[in-house]
C-alpha positions in Angstrom: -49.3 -45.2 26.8 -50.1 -45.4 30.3 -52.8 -48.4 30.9 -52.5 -50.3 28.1 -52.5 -53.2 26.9 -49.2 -53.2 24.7 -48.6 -55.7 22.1 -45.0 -55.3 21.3 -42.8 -55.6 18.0 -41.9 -59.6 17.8 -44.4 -60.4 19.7 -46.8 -62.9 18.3 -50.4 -63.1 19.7 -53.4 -65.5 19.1 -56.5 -66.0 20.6 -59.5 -63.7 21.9 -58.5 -60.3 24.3 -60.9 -57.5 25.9 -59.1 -55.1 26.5 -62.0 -53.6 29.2 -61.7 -49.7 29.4 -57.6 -49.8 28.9 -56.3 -49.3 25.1 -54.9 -51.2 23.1 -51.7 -50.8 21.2 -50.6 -53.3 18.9 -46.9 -52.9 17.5 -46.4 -56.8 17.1 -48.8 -59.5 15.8 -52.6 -60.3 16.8 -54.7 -62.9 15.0 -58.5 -63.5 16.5 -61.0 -61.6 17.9 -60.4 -57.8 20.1 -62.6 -56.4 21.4 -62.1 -53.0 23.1 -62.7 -48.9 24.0 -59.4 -47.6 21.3 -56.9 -49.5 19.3 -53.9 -48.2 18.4 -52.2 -50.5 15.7 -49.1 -49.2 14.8 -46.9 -48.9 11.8 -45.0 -52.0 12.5 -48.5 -53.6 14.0 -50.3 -56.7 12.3 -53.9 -57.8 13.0 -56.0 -60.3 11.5 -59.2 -60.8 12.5 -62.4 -59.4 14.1 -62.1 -55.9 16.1 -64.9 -54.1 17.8 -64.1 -51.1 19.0 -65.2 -47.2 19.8 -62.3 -45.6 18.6 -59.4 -47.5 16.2 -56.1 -45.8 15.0 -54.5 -47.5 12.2 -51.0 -47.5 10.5 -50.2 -51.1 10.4 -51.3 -54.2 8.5 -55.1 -55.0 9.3 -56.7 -57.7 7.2 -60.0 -59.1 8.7 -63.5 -57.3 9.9 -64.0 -53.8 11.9 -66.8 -52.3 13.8 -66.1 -49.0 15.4 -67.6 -45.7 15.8 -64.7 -43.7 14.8 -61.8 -44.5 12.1 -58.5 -43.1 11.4 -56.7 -44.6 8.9 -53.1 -43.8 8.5 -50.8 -42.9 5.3 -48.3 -46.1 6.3 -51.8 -48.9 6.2 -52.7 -51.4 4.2 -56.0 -52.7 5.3 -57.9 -55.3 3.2 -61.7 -56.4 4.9 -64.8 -55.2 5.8 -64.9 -51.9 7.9 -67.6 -50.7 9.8 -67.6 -47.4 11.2 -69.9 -43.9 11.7 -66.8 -41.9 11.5 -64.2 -42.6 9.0 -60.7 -40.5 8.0 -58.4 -42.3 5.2 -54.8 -40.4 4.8 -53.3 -40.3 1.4 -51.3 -43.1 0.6 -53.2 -45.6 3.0 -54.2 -49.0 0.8 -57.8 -49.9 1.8 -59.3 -53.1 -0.2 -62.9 -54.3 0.9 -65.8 -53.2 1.7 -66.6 -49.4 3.8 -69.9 -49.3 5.5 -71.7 -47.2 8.2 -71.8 -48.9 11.5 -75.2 -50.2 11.9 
């Protein structure tokens, strides 16, 4: 994706990132705190953590807490936290343990 911020696969990350108005696509590892306009964590992607975001994608691993307008969780996740969002799509087969909530 053009203007990202690309996390890679074997890539291990730790700490706090804005992101600014680029996206972010995660294929490798992020723990801490992201904060940005779209996240993109992919299958092989692992976050733990805080995310605030407008838009968030996810078909990785995502274990922590989410604030976000819109949500799209994919058939390959497994997300266990709190999610906060005013849009939300779950795919069949996605795990999602925790808490679901409107973004307040």
């Amino acid at each position: 994706m053009d203007g990202s911020t690309n996390i890679i696969q074997g890539m291990v990350v730790e700490g706090k990132l804005d992101g600014g108005e680029s996206p972010v696509v995660i294929s490798g590892n992020f723990s801490g705190e992201l904060i940005a306009v779209e996240v993109f964590l992919e299958e092989m992607g692992v976050f733990k953590g805080t995310m605030n975001a407008d838009r968030v994608e996810i078909a990785g691993d995502f274990n922590g807490t989410l604030t976000t307008e819109e949500l799209s969780v994919g058939s390959t996740a497994k997300v266990d936290g709190e999610l906060r969002a005013n849009s939300l799509a779950i795919e069949l087969g996605a795990e999602v343990i925790g808490s679901v909530g409107r973004k307040s």
